[in-house]
C-alpha positions as a printed NumPy array, in Angstrom:
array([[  0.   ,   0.   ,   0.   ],
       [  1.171,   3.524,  -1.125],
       [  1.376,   6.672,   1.569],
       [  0.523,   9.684,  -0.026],
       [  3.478,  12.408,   0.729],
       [  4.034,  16.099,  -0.139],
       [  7.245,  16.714,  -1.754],
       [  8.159,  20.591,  -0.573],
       [ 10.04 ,  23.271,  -3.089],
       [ 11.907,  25.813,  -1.07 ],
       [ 14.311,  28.066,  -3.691],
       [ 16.148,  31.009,  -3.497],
       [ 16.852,  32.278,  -6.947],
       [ 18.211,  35.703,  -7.397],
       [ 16.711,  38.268,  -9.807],
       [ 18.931,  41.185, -10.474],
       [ 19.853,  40.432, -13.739],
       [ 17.482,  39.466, -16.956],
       [ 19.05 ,  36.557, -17.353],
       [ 18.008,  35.819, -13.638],
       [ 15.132,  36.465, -14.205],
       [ 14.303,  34.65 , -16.947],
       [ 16.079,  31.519, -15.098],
       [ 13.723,  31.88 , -11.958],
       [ 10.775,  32.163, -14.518],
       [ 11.696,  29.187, -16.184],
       [ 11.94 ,  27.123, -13.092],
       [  8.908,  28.154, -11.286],
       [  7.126,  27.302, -14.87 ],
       [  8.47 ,  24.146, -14.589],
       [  7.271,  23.185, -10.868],
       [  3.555,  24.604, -12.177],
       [  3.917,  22.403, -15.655],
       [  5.411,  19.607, -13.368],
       [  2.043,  19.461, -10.89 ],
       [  3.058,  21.389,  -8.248],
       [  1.098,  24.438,  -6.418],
       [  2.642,  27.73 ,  -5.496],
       [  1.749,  27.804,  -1.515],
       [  4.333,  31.388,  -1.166],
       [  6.392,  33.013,  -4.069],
       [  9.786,  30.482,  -3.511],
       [  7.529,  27.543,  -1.592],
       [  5.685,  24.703,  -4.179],
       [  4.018,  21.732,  -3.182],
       [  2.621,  18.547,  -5.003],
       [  1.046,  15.485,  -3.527],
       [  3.162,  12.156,  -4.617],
       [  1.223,   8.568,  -4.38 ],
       [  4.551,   6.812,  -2.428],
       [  8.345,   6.889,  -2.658],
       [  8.94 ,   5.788,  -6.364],
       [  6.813,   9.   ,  -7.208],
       [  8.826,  11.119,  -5.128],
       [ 12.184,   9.597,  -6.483],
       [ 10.661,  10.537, -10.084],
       [ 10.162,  13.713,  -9.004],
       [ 13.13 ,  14.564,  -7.432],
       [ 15.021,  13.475, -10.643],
       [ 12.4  ,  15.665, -12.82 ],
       [ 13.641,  18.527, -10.363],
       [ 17.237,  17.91 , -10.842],
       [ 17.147,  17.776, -14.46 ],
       [ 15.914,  21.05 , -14.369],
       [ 17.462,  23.296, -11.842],
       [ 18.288,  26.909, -12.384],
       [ 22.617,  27.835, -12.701],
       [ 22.321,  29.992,  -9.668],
       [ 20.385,  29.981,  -6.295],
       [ 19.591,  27.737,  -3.525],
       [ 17.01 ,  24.756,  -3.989],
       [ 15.882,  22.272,  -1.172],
       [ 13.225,  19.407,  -1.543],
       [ 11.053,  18.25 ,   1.809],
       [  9.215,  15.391,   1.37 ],
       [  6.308,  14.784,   4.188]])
């Protein structure tokens, strides 16, 4: 039997530059295309149906991280 979990986006991705911003656009259109919900501006969540989800996830999320910034994962 599968738990459902939350898998937790936390990122700090800086702006001051077009090219940041156009990064940290990118990225949080990617966590929307990719399921999740924005619950604050840097915080996305998404429900996972058990581990193997979150595992796919997590890889989806690495494949597509932004070159500069700070991203953590939290998976309840």
């Amino acid at each position: 039997m599968s738990k459902f979990m939350r898998l937790i986006v936390f990122f700090d991705i800086p702006t001051k530059t077009k090219k940041d911003r156009r990064c940290a656009y990118s990225f949080r259109k990617f966590l929307l295309n990719d399921g999740y919900c924005m619950l604050q501006y840097s915080v996305y969540v998404r429900v996972c149906n058990g581990m193997d989800a979150v595992r796919k996830h997590e890889g989806r999320l690495n494949e597509n991280l932004p070159e500069t910034g700070s991203v953590r994962m939290l998976v309840l």
